[in-house]
C-alpha positions in Angstrom: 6.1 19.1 9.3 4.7 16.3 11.4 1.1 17.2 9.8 2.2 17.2 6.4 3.4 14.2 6.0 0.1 12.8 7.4 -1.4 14.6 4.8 0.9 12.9 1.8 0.4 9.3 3.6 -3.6 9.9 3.0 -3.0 11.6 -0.2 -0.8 8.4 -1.2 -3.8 6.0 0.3 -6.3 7.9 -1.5 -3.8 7.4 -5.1 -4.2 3.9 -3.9 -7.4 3.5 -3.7 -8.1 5.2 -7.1 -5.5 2.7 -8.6 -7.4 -0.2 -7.4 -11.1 0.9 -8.5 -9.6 1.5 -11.9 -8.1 -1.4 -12.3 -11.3 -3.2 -11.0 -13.6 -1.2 -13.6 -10.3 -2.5 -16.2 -10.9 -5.8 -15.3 -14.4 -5.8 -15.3 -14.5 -4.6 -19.0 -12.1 -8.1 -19.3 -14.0 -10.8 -17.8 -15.3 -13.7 -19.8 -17.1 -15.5 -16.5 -20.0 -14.5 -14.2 -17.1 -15.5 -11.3 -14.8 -12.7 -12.4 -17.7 -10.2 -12.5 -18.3 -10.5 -9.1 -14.8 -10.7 -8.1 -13.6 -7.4 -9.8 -17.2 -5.7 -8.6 -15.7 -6.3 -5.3 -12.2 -4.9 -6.0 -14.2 -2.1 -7.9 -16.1 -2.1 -4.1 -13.1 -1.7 -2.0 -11.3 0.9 -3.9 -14.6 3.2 -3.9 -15.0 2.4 -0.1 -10.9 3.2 0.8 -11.7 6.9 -1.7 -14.4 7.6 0.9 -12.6 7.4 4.1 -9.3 8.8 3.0 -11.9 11.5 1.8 -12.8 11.9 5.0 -10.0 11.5 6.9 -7.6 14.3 4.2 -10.7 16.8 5.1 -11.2 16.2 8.5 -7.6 15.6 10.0 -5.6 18.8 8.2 -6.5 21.6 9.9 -3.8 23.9 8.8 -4.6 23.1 5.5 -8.2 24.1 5.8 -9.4 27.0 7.5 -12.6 26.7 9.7 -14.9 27.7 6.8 -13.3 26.1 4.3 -13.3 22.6 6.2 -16.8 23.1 6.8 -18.1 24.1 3.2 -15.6 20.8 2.2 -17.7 18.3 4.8 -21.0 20.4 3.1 -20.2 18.9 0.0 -19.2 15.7 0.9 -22.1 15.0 2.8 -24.3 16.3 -0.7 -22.5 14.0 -2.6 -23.0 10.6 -0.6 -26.7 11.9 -0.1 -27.1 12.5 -3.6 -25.0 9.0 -4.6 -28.1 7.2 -2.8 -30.9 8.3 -4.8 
């Protein structure tokens, strides 16, 4: 039981997280200064940054919840994705 509710804390981060890059994008599409733009490109920043680690951390850290091949096909295509993202 322990477990699981480690797993709903990072699944509530990574709701979170979500919430405050869309409200970031949201605000971007608002701004009327060159000030703001950079402000909510940093909120936009931070959200994306806390969906990575909770990313990591709701694949990594939940064993029973992943079997052995599943949690390594998971960090497969995680890993893809970031590698991908920087092209």
């Amino acid at each position: 039981m322990g477990s699981f509710l480690i797993f709903l804390a990072a699944g509530g981060l990574y709701l979170l997280a979500i919430i405050i890059f869309l409200a970031g994008s949201a605000l971007c599409g608002l701004l009327q200064t060159m000030n703001q733009l950079i402000l909510f490109r940093a909120l936009q920043g931070i959200g994306g940054d806390a969906m990575m680690i909770n990313s990591f951390a709701i694949i990594g850290d939940e064993e029973e919840f992943f079997q052995a091949d599943d949690e390594r096909e998971a960090r497969q295509m995680e890993k893809s994705f970031v590698k991908n993202s920087k092209d």
